[in-house]
Each structure stands twice: as structure tokens, then as C-alpha cells.
C-alpha beads as a LAMMPS data file, in Angstrom:
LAMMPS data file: protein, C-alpha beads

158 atoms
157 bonds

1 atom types
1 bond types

-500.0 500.0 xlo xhi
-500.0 500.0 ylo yhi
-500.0 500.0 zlo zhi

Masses

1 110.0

Atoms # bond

1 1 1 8.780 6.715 -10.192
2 1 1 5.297 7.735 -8.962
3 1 1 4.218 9.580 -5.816
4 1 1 2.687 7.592 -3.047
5 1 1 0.184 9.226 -0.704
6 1 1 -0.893 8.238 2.728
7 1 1 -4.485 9.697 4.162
8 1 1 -3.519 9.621 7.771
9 1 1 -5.734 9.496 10.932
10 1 1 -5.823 9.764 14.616
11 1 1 -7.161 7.016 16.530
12 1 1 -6.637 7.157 20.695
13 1 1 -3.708 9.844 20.242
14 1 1 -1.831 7.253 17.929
15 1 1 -1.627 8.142 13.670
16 1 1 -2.147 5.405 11.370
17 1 1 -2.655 5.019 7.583
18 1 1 -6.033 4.960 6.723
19 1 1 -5.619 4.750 3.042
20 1 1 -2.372 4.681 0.495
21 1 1 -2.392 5.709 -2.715
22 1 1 0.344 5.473 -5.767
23 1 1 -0.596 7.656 -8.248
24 1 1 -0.099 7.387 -11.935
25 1 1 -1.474 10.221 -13.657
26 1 1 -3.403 13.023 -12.665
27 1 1 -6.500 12.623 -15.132
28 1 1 -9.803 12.565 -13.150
29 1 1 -10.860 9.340 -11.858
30 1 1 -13.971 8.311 -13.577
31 1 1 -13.981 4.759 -12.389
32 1 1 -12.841 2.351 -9.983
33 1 1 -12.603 -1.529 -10.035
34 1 1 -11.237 -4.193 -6.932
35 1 1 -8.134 -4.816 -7.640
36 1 1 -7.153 -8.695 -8.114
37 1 1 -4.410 -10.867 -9.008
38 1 1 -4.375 -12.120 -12.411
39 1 1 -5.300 -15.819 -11.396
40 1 1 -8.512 -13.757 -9.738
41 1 1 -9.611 -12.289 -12.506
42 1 1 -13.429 -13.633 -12.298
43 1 1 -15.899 -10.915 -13.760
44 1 1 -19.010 -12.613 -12.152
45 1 1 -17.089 -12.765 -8.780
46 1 1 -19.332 -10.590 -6.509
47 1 1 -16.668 -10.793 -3.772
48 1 1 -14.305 -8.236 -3.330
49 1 1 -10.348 -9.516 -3.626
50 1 1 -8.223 -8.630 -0.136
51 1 1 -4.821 -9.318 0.339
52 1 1 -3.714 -10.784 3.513
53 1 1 -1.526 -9.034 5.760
54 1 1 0.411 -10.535 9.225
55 1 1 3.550 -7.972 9.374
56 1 1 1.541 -5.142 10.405
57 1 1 2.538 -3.201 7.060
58 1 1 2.465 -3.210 3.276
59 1 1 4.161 -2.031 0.484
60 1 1 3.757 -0.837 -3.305
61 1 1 6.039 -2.254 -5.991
62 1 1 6.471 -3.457 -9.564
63 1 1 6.051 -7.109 -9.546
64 1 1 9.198 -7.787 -11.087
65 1 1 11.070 -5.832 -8.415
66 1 1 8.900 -7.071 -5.277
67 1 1 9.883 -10.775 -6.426
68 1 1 13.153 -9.738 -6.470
69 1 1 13.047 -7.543 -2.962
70 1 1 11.451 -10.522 -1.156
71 1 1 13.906 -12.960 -2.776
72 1 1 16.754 -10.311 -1.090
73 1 1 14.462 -10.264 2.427
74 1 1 14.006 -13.806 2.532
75 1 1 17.529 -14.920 2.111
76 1 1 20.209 -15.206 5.461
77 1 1 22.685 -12.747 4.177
78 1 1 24.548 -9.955 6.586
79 1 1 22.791 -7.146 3.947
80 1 1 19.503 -8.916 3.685
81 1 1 19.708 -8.783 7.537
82 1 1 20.708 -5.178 7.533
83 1 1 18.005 -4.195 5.476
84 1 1 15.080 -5.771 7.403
85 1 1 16.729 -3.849 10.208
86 1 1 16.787 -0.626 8.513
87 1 1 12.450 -1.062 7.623
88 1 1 11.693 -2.006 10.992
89 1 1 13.522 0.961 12.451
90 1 1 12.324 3.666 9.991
91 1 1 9.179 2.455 10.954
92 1 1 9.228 2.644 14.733
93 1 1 11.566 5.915 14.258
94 1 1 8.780 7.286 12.626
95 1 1 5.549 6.340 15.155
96 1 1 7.794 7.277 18.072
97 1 1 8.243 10.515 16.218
98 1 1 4.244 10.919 16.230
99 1 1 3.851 10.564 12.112
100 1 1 2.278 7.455 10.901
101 1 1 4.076 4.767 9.836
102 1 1 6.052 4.511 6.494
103 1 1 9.728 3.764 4.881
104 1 1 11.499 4.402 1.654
105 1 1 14.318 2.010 1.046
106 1 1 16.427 0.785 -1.503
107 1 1 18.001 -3.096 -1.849
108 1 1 21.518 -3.608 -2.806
109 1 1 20.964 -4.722 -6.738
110 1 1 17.747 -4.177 -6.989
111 1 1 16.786 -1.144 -8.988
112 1 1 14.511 1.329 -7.656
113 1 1 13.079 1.860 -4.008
114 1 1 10.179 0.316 -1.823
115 1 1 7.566 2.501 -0.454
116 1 1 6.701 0.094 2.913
117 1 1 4.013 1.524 5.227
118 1 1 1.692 0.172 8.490
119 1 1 -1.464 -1.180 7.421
120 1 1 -4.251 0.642 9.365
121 1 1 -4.495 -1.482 12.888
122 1 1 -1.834 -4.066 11.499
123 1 1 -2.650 -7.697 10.625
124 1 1 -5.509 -8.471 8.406
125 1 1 -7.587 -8.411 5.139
126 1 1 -7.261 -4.788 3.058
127 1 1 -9.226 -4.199 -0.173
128 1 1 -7.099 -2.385 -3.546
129 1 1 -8.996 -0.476 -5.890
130 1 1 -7.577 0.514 -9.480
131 1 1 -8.774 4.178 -10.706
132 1 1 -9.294 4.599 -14.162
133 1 1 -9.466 7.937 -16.536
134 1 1 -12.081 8.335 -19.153
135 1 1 -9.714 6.599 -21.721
136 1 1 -9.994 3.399 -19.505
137 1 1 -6.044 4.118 -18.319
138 1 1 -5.091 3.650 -14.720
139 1 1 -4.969 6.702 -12.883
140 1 1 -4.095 5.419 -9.403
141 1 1 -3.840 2.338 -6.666
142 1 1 -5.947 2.845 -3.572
143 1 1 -5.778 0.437 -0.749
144 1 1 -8.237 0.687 2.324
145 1 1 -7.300 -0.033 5.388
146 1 1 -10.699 -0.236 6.937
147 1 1 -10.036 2.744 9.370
148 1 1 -12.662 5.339 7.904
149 1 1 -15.616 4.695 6.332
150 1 1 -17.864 6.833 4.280
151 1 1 -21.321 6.389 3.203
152 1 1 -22.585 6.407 -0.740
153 1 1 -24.141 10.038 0.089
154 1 1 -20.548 11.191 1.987
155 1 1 -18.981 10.351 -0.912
156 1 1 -20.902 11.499 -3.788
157 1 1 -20.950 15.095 -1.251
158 1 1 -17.420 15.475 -1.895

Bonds

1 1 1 2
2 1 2 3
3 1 3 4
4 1 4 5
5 1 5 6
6 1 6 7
7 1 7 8
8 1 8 9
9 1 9 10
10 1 10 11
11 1 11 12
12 1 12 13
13 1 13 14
14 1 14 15
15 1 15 16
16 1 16 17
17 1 17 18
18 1 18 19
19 1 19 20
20 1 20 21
21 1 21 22
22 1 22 23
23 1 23 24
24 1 24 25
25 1 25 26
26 1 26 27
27 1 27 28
28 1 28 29
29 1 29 30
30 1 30 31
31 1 31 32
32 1 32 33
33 1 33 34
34 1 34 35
35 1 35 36
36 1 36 37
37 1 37 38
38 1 38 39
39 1 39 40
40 1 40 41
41 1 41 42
42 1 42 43
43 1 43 44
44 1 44 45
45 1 45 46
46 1 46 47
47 1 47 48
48 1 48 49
49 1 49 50
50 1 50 51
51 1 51 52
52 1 52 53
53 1 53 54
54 1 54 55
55 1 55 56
56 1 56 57
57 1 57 58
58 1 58 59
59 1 59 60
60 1 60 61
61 1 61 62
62 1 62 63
63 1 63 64
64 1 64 65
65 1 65 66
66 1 66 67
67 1 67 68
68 1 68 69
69 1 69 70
70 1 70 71
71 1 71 72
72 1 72 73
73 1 73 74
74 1 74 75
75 1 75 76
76 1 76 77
77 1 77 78
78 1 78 79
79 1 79 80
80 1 80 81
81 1 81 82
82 1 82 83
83 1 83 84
84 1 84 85
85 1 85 86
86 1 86 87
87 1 87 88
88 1 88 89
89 1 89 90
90 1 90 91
91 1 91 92
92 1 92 93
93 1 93 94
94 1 94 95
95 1 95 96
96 1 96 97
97 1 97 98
98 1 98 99
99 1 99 100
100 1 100 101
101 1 101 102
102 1 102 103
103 1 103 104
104 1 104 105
105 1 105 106
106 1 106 107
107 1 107 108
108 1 108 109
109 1 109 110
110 1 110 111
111 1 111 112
112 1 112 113
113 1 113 114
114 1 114 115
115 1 115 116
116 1 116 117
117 1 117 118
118 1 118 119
119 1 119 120
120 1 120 121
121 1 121 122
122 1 122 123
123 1 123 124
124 1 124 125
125 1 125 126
126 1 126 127
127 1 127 128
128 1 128 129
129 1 129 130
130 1 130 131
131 1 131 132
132 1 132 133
133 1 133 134
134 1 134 135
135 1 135 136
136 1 136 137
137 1 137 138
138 1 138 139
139 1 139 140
140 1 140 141
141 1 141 142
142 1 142 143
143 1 143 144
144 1 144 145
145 1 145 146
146 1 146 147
147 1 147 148
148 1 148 149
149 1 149 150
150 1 150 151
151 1 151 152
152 1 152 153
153 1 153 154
154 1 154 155
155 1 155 156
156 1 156 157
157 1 157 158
């Protein structure tokens, strides 16, 4: 289990996730690559990978365990049912409550939980970005959500 952060702004009196994070160890950060799917894996790609979202959220997972939580989501079962119910109201429980969006669940047989959160504005294209330590391990999982952005001078300020 690893901590997941949100960096959470307001935008016309509503919150929303401008960034989440899972982080992995708490070595400094030395480096940070685009994170891609291993079929993208192209080092002369100049491009940086997004992933495509259209349910107005996203989530961080193993991919052993997200195969098997969208197998669970995807079939027509009275649980499967019950536990797209539960995300969606977690989710509006929480913006109705004023926080940003997010959920911790759990699937019946599925080991572990899902960290599910809104995606910035909802629908689109969101860049992932891999930290790495001075060793060359992964420190932590950043995606944007195009909300904020900082300049090269903002950034090397803080």
C-alpha cells in the first residue's frame, strides 16, 4: 500500500484535482520521465504519452488488479452494479461536501483497494510522469491534469 496525494485547487468556487500523486518512497526526486505503456516505449518519441479519459475521473492501480477491477465493473452482476454505485456516490458525496473529488473502494475478490479520483475539468488527455531517486528507482507517479501550470523559472524557484 502507498499513499496517494491530491494537489487540490479552486476554480469558480468549485475544488478539483489538479495533480495526483502515488508515492513510493520518499528519496528525493532527481528525475522525471513521461510515463508510457510498454507497447509506447519509443526513446526517440518527442511526443509526450496521455491517457484518454471520458468518465470524468481516474484511478491508480497495479495492473494485475485494475484488469481484474474492470473485469468486476464491466460485468452485469447485482455486486458489480452495487459497486459502480458506491464510486459514483462517494464521488458526488464528496463535491457536494465542498472537497474535491476522490473514492477508496474495495471489489468483492479482488485484493486490495482502488484509489478513483475526478480528473481536473473531466474528459480528456492527462500526461503521467514517473519520478526517479538518484539510484534510478521510482520514487513516485504524477499525473497532470492540466489545471495549473508553472513556468521552467516557477519551478526551478521552488
Amino acid at each position: 500500500t502507498y499513499p496517494v496525494k491530491l494537489a487540490v485547487v479552486e476554480l469558480n468556487k468549485t475544488k478539483r484535482n489538479a495533480l495526483a500523486a502515488i508515492i513510493f518512497s520518499n528519496e528525493p526526486t532527481v528525475r522525471w520521465e513521461n510515463a508510457r505503456p510498454d507497447d509506447q516505449q519509443d526513446p526517440e518519441a518527442n511526443e509526450l504519452f496521455a491517457y484518454g479519459v471520458d468518465s470524468g475521473s481516474g484511478s491508480f492501480m497495479d495492473s494485475e488488479r485494475g484488469r481484474e477491477f474492470l473485469k468486476f465493473l464491466g460485468q452485469s452482476t447485482p455486486a458489480s452494479k452495487a459497486l459502480d454505485e458506491q464510486i459514483v456516490t462517494e464521488l458526488e458525496k464528496k463535491r457536494k461536501a465542498g472537497s474535491s473529488d476522490w473514492a477508496k473502494v474495495a471489489a468483492p475478490g479482488i485484493e486490495g483497494s482502488f484509489f478513483i479520483f475526478g480528473s481536473g475539468e473531466g474528459d480528456g488527455a492527462y500526461t503521467s510522469f514517473f519520478g526517479f531517486d538518484a539510484s534510478g528507482n521510482v520514487t513516485i507517479l504524477v499525473t497532470d491534469f492540466g489545471i495549473i501550470s508553472l513556468s521552467t523559472e516557477q519551478v526551478a524557484a521552488n
